[in-house]
C-alpha positions as CSV (number, residue, x, y, z in Angstrom):
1,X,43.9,-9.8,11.1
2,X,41.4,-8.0,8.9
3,X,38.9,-11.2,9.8
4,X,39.6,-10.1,13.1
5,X,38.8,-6.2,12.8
6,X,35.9,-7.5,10.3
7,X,34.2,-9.2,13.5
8,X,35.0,-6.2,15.7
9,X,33.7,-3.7,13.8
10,X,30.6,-5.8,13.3
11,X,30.4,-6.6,17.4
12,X,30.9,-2.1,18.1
13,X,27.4,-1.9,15.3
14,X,25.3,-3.8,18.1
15,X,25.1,-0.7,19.6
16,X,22.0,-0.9,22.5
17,X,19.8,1.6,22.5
18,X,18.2,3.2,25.5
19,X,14.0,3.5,24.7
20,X,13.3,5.0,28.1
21,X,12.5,8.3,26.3
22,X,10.9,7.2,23.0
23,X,6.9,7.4,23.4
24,X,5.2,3.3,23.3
25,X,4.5,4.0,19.9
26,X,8.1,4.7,18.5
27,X,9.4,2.0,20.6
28,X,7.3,-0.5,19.4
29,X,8.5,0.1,16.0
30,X,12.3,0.4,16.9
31,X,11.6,-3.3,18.1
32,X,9.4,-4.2,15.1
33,X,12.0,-3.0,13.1
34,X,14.8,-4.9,15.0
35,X,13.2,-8.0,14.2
36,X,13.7,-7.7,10.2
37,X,17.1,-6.5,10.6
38,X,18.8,-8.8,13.0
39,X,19.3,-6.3,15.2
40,X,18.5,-3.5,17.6
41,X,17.8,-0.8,15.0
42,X,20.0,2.6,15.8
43,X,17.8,5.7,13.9
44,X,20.6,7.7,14.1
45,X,22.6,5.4,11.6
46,X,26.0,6.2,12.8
47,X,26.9,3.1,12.0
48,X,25.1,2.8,8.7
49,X,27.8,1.2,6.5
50,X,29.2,-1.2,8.9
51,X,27.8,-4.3,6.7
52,X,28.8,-2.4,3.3
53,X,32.5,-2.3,5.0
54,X,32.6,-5.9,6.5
55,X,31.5,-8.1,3.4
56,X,34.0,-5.7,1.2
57,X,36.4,-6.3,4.0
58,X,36.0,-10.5,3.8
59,X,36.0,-10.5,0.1
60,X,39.4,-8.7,0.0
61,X,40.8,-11.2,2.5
62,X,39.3,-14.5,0.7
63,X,40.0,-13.3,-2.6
64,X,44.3,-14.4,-4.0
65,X,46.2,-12.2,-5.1
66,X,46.7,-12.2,-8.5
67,X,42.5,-11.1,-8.0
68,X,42.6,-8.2,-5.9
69,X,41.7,-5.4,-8.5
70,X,39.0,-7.8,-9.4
71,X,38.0,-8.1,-5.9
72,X,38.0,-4.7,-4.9
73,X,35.7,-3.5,-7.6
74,X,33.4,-6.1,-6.4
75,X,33.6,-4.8,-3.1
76,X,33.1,-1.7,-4.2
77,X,29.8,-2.8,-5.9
78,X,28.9,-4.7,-2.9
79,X,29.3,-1.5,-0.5
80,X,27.3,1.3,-2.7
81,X,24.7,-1.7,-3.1
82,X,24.3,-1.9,0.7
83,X,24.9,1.6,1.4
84,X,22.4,2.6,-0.7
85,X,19.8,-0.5,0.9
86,X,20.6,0.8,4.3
87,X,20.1,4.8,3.4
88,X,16.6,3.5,1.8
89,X,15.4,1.4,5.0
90,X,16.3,4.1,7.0
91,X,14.9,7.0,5.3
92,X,11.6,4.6,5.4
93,X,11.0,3.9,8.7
94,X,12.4,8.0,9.6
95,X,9.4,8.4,7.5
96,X,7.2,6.0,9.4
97,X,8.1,7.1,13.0
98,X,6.1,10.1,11.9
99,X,3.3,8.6,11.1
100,X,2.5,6.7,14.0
101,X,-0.3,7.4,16.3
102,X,-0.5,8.4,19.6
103,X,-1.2,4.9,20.8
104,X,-0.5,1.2,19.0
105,X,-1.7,-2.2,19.5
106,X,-0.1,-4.0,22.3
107,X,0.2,-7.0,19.4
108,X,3.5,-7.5,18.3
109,X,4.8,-7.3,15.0
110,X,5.5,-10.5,12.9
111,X,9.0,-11.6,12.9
112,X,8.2,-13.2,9.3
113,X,6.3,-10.1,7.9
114,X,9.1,-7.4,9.2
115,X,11.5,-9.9,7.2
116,X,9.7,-9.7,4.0
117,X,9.0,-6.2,4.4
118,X,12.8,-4.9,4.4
119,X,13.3,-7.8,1.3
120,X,10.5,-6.1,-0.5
121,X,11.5,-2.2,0.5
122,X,15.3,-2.3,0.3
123,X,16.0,-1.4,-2.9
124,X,13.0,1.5,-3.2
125,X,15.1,4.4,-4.5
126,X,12.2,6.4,-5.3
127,X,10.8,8.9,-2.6
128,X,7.3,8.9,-3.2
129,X,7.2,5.1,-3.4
130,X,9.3,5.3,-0.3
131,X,6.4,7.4,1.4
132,X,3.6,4.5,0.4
133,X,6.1,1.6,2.2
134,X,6.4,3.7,5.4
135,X,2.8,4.2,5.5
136,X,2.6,0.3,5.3
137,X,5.1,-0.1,8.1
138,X,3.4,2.8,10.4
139,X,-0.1,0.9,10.1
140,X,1.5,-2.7,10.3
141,X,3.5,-1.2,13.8
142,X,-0.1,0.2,14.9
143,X,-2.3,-2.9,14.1
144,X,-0.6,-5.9,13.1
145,X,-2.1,-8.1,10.5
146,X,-3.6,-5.1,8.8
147,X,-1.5,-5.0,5.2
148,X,-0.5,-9.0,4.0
149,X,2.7,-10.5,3.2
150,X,1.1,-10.9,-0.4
151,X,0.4,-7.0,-0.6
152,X,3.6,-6.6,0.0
153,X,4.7,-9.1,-2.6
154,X,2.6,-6.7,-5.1
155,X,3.9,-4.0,-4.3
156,X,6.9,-4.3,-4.6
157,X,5.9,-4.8,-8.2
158,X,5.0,-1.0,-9.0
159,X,6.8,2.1,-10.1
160,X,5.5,5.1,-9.1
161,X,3.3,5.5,-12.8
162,X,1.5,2.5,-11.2
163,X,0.8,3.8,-7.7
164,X,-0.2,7.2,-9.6
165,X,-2.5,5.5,-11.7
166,X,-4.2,3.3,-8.3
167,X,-4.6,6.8,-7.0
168,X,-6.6,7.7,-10.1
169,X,-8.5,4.9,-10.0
170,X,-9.6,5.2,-6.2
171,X,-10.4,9.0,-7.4
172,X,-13.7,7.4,-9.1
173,X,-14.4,4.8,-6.4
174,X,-16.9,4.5,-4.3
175,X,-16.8,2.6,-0.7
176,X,-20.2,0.6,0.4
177,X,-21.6,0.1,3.9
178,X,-18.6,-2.5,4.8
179,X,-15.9,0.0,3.4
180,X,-14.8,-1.6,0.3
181,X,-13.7,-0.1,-2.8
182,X,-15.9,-0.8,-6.1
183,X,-16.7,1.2,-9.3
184,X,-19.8,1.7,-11.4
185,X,-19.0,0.0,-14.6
186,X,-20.6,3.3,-16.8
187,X,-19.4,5.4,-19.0
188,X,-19.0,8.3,-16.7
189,X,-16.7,6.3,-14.9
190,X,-14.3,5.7,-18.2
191,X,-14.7,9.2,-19.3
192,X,-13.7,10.1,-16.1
193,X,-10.5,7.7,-16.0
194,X,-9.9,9.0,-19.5
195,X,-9.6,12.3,-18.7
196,X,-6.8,11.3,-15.9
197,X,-4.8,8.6,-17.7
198,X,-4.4,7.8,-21.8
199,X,-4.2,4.4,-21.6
200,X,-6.3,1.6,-19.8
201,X,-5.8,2.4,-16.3
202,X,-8.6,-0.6,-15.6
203,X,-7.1,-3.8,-17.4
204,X,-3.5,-2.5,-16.3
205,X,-4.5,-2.5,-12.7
206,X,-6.5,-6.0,-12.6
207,X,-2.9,-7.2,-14.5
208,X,-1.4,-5.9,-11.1
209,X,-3.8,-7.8,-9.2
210,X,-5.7,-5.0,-7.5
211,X,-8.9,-5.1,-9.5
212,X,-11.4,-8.2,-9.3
213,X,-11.0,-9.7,-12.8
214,X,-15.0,-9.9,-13.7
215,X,-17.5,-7.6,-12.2
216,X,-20.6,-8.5,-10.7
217,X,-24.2,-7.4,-11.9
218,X,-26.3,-6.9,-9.4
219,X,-30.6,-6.0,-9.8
220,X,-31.3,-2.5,-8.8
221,X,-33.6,-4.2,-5.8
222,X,-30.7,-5.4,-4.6
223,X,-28.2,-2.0,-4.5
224,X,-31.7,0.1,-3.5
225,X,-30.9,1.2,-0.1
226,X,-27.1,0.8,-0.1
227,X,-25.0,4.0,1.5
228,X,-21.9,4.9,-0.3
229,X,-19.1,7.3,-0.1
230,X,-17.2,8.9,-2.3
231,X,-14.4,10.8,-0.3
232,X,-15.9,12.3,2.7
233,X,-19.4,12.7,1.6
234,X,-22.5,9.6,1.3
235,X,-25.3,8.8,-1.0
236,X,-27.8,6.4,-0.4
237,X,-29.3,4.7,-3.6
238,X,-32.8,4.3,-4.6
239,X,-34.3,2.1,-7.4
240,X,-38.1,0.8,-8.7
241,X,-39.0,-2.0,-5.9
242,X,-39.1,-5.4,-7.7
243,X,-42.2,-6.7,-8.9
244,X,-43.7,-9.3,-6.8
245,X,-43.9,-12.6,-7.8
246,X,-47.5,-12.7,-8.4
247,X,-47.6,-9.9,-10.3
248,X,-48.0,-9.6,-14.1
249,X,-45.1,-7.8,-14.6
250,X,-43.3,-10.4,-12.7
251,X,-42.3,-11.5,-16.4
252,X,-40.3,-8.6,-17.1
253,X,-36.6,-8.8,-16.6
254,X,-35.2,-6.5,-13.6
255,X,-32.4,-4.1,-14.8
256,X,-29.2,-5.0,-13.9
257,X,-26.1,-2.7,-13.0
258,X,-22.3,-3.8,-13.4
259,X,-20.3,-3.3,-10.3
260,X,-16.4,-4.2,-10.2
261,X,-14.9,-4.6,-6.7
262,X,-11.1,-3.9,-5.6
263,X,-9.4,-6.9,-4.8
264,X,-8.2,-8.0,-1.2
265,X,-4.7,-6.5,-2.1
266,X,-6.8,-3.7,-3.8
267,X,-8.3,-2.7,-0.9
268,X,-5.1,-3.2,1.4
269,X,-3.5,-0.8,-0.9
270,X,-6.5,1.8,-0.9
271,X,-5.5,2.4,2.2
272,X,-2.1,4.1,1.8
273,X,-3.6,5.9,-1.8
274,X,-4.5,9.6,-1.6
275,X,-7.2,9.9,-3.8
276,X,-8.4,13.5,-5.0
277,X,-12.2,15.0,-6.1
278,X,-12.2,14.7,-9.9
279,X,-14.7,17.8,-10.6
280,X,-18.0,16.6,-11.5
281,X,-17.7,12.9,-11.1
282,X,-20.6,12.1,-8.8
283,X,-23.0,14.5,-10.5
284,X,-21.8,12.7,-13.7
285,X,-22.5,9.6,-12.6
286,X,-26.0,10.1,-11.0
287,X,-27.0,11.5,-14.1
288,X,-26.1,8.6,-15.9
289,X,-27.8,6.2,-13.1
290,X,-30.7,8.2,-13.6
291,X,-30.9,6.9,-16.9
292,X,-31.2,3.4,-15.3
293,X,-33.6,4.8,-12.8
294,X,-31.6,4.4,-10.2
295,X,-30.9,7.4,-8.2
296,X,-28.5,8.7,-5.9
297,X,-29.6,10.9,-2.7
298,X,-26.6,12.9,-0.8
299,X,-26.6,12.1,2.5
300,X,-26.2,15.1,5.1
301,X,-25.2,14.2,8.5
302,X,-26.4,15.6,11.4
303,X,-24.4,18.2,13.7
């Protein structure tokens, strides 16, 4: 008998949901989302501990006897467990349907990824984490493809101390020409990390796998004439041209700068960060450039 009620409570959850008045966008996530739940995904919940109820329910009904005080404290377990998933998935894609644009790919969502996603994101108590996964899903929903299964791997890997310190990190980062992330390796840059974290935000993060684990030099013929940006304002560099070959100062050994790049993962996560000006930085660092004689001209766009 309760097998019986078991099944039909679970068969009255598969509740079908009309989408005639949900914009494209907003439907397209409902269905994304239906895809890593196993089943049409109801946002107003009311059947939100349905699953919590049904495994407590078989457990009680398998169990003997002599077992049921055992049983039911497992059950118990068992329901806050998956009541408390449930409330988390929820409040995430909640969050999510706000973030959506007014218009989404036509590209549906991978069946695989949206799987993997709820796995990782399920038991995300924190809010502010919670706000970084339903950014994920809202820019997964309107381009698919755009965060990896592997980002989501890593991400599930952080506390919010670690997404605080990413932030910090993409606060004295720089974007080149084909928008990826990359720091000066100066000491501007770590007296500007220093002043935003105690401890080494740099090693801690390429631990994480978000940071390239060696940096790159690069001559200063080959970074003159890049365009940067650091938040919503450009530089383009400068440096000495390189002598020629036949030139006798061809002997002399260019100067070199050490660059360190964000990782693929790195720069999916870049993304969802919301890094802040840190006072002084840029002027900092040109200064320091300078030095190097390499030199860093703002930009101004025309009206």
């Amino acid at each position: 008998m309760i097998l019986h009620n078991v099944c039909d409570d679970l068969m009255k959850s598969l509740i079908q949901i009309d989408t005639k008045g949900l914009s494209k966008p907003a439907t397209k996530l409902i269905e994304s989302v239906s895809k890593g739940i196993g089943k049409l995904f109801e946002p107003t919940a009311i059947r939100r501990k349905a699953k919590a109820k049904a495994d407590a329910a078989l457990i009680l009904a398998q169990g003997e006897a002599e077992r049921r005080e055992f049983l039911i404290r497992a059950a118990d377990r068992m329901a806050f467990i998956e009541s408390r998933r449930q409330e988390v998935i929820e409040s995430i894609i909640g969050q999510a349907t706000q973030l959506l644009p007014v218009a989404v790919s036509e590209e549906p969502v991978s069946e695989d990824w949206m799987v993997q996603f709820f796995e990782c994101a399920k038991d995300v108590g924190d809010q502010e984490m919670q706000a970084l996964w339903a950014k994920i899903l809202a820019g997964e929903v309107t381009s698919p493809g755009k965060y990896s299964r592997r980002t989501l791997e890593v991400l599930k890997t952080l506390d919010r101390q670690d997404a605080v310190t990413f932030t910090h990190y993409c606060s004295v980062s720089f974007r080149n020409a084909d928008n990826w992330h990359f720091t000066f390796q100066t000491q501007s840059t770590q007296d500007c990390l220093g002043q935003l974290s105690q401890y080494d935000i740099e090693n801690h993060l390429i631990s994480l796998g978000m940071l390239a684990a060696e940096a790159t030099w690069y001559g200063l013929s080959k970074l003159s004439g890049w365009v940067i940006h650091y938040l919503d304002k450009s530089w383009k560099i400068s440096s000495p041209a390189k002598p020629m070959p036949c030139s006798p100062e061809n002997d002399i050994p260019e100067k070199m700068m050490l660059v360190r790049f964000f990782t693929a993962v790195g720069e999916e996560l870049a993304t969802v960060a919301s890094p802040s000006l840190v006072p002084g930085f840029v002027e900092k660092q040109a200064e320091e450039l300078k030095g190097l004689e390499v030199h860093l001209e703002e930009v101004v766009e025309k009206p």
